[in-house]
N, C-alpha and C positions, 0 to 999 in steps of 0.2 A: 766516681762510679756508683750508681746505683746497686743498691744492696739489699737484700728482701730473705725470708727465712719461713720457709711455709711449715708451721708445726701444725702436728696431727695426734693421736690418743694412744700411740702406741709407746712401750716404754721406755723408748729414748726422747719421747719430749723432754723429760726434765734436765738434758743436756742444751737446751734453749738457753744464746748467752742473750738473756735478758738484760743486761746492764751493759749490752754494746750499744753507742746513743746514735751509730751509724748504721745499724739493723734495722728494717721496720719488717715487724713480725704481721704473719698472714696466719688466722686460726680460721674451725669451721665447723657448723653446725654447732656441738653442746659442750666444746671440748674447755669452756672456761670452768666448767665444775672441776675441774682437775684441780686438786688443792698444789697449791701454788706456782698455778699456772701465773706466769710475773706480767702482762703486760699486751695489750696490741693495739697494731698499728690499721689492719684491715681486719673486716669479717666474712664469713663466706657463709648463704647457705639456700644451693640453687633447689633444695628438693620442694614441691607445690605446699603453699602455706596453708592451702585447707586439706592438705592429704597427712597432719600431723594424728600419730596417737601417744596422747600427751597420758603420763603418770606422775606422780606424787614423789619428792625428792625424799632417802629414803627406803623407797619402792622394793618391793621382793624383786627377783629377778622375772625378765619378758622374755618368751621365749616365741620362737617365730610364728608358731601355727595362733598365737594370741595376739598378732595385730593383724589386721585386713588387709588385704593383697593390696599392695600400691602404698603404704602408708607407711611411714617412718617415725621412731620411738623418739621423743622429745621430752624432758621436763615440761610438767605443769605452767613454768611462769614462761616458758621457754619466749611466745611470741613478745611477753610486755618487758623481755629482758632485749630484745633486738632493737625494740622501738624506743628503748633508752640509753641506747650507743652513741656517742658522739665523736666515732668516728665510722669510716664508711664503710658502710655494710652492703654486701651483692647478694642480689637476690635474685631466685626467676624472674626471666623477662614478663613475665604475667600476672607478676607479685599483687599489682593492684587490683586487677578481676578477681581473684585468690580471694585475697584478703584487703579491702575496701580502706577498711581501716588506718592501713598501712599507706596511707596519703599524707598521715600526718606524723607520721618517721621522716624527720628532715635530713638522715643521715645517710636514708636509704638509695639502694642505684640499682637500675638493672642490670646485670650481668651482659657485657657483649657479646653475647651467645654467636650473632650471624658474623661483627666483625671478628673472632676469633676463629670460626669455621671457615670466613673466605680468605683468611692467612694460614691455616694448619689443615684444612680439609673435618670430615666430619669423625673423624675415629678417634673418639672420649670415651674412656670406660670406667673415670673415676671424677670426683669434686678434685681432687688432689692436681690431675691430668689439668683440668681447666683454669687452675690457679698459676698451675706452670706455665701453659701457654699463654696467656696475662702477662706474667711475668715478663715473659721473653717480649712478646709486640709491644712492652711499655719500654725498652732498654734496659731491663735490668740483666746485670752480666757476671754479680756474684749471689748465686741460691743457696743458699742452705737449708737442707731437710730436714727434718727432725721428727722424732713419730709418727713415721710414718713405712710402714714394713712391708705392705702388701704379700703377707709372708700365709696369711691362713688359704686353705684350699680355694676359694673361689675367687678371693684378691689376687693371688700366682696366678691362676689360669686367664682369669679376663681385664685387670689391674693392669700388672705388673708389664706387662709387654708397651702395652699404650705408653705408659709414664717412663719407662726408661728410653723407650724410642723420642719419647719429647726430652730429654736429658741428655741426648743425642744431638740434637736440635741446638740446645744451650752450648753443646763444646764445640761444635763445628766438626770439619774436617785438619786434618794434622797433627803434629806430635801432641799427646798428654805426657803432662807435668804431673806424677801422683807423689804425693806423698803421704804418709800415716804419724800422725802425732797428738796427745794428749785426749787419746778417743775417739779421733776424727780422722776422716780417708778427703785429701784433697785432690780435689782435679781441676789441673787448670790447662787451658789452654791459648793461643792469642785471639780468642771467640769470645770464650767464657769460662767462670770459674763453679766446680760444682763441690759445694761439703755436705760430706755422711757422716752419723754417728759409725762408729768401728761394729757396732749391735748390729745397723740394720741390713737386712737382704739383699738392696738396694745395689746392683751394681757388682752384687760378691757373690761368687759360686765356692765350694767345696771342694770343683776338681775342674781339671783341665782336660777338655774333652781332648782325647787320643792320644793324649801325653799321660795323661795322669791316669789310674784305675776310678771309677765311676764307685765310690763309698757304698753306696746300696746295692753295690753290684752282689757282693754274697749273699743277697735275701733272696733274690731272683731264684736260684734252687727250691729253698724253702718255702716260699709261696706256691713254687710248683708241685712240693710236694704237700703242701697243706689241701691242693685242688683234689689231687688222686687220693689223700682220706677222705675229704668231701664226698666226690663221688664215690668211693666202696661203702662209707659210712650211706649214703644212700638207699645203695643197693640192698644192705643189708635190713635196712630198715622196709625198703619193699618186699622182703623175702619171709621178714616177720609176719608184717600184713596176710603175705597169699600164702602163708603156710598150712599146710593142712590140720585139720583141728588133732588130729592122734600122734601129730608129730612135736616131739618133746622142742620148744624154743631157746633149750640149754646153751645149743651149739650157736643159734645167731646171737644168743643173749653176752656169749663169750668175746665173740668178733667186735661185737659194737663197744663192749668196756677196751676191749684193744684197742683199737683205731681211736677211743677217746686218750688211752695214755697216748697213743702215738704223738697224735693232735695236739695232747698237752705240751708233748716232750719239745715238738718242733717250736710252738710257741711260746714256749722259753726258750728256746736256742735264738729265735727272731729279735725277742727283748734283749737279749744280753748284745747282738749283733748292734741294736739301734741304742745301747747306752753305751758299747765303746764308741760307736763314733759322737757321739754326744761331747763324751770324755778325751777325745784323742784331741 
């Protein structure tokens, strides 16, 4: 049975069993800077090769509004370290208009962008997502994920849905086999087998919707009550403004330090709410 392990930069990579010699490991984009990142079998990195903004390894931190719209944060040696792989590395299908250069990377492949889309249709919201369906139209039937969380706000909202519905794809329909052991969530079925780190997000919710209570449900108050400081605090701050100049500002000046203990008070009661469930 073919067997493949797609690691990613988040921090259950380094549960990657590198020393399984029936693994071959799939990385992507820069993530071999990861010190002791062990080993790979494929590379991946479909974003345009002249839409890189390359920095110095090292480097203070990049922060978004300091790369140009369309452009993606790379190392410095980043391209002369691709074109010295010698095993296969995917790239934009466009790789060589891109980057010319890239004719004499013998290692290099286009990415089957159109046969992958005329087998899964066109809804890809991540490099992760395309590596998966890869997987599956090559016969691969045991995945394993690794670093890869899809866990920050805009990986959950336009990520995460894509890639688990392809995860979907790999178990089939009928019974799952799970089991949890030694850090890992297996699932297998007579389709496919899928393994998670026990970290990652992937596959795991917090509650069970209408069985269980929804954990952030007690915040749901307090943010409503943090809107109605908002708005008084507001008010009273437009009350200052249009107040008449002979009229003493004591009384709005009293309201607004209120509403700020309020404000404070409520938002310590929200922290302590999102460190028990941290903790429970």
């Amino acid at each position: 049975m073919q067997r493949c392990a797609i690691v990613g930069t988040a921090q259950s990579w380094s549960q990657t069993p590198w020393t399984d010699p029936g693994l071959e490991i799939w990385s992507l984009n820069d993530a071999y800077r990861l010190t002791g990142f062990g080993r790979a079998d494929r590379w991946y990195d479909f974003h345009p090769l002249d839409h890189f903004h390359f920095v110095d390894e090292g480097h203070a931190p990049v922060y978004a509004h300091q790369v140009p719209a369309g452009y993606y944060v790379r190392p410095k040696t980043h391209l002369e370290w691709l074109g010295q792989q010698q095993i296969p590395v995917f790239l934009h299908p466009d790789y060589l208009t891109q980057y010319p250069a890239a004719a004499a990377w013998h290692h290099a492949r286009p990415f089957p962008k159109a046969t992958i889309e005329a087998a899964f249709g066109r809804y890809f919201t991540s490099s992760p997502a395309w590596m998966l369906a890869q997987a599956v139209l090559e016969g691969y039937r045991e995945i394993h994920i690794y670093g890869i969380h899809l866990a920050t706000e805009q990986e959950y909202l336009e990520q995460r849905p894509n890639f688990e519905f392809l995860i979907g794809r790999v178990l089939g329909p009928g019974p799952v086999d799970y089991q949890v052991a030694a850090g890992l969530r297996t699932y297998r079925t007579a389709h496919g087998t899928i393994v998670l780190p026990e970290a990652s997000p992937i596959l795991s919710s917090d509650f069970q919707y209408a069985f269980q209570p929804r954990p952030r449900a007690a915040l749901a108050p307090l943010q409503w009550e943090l809107h109605k400081i908002g708005v008084k605090h507001a008010r009273a701050i437009d009350q200052l403004k249009r107040r008449p100049w002979w009229q003493s500002p004591a009384p709005i000046r009293q309201e607004l330090a209120r509403l700020e203990a309020w404000r404070a008070d409520v938002q310590d009661q929200m922290h302590r709410h999102e460190l028990a469930g941290q903790w429970s």
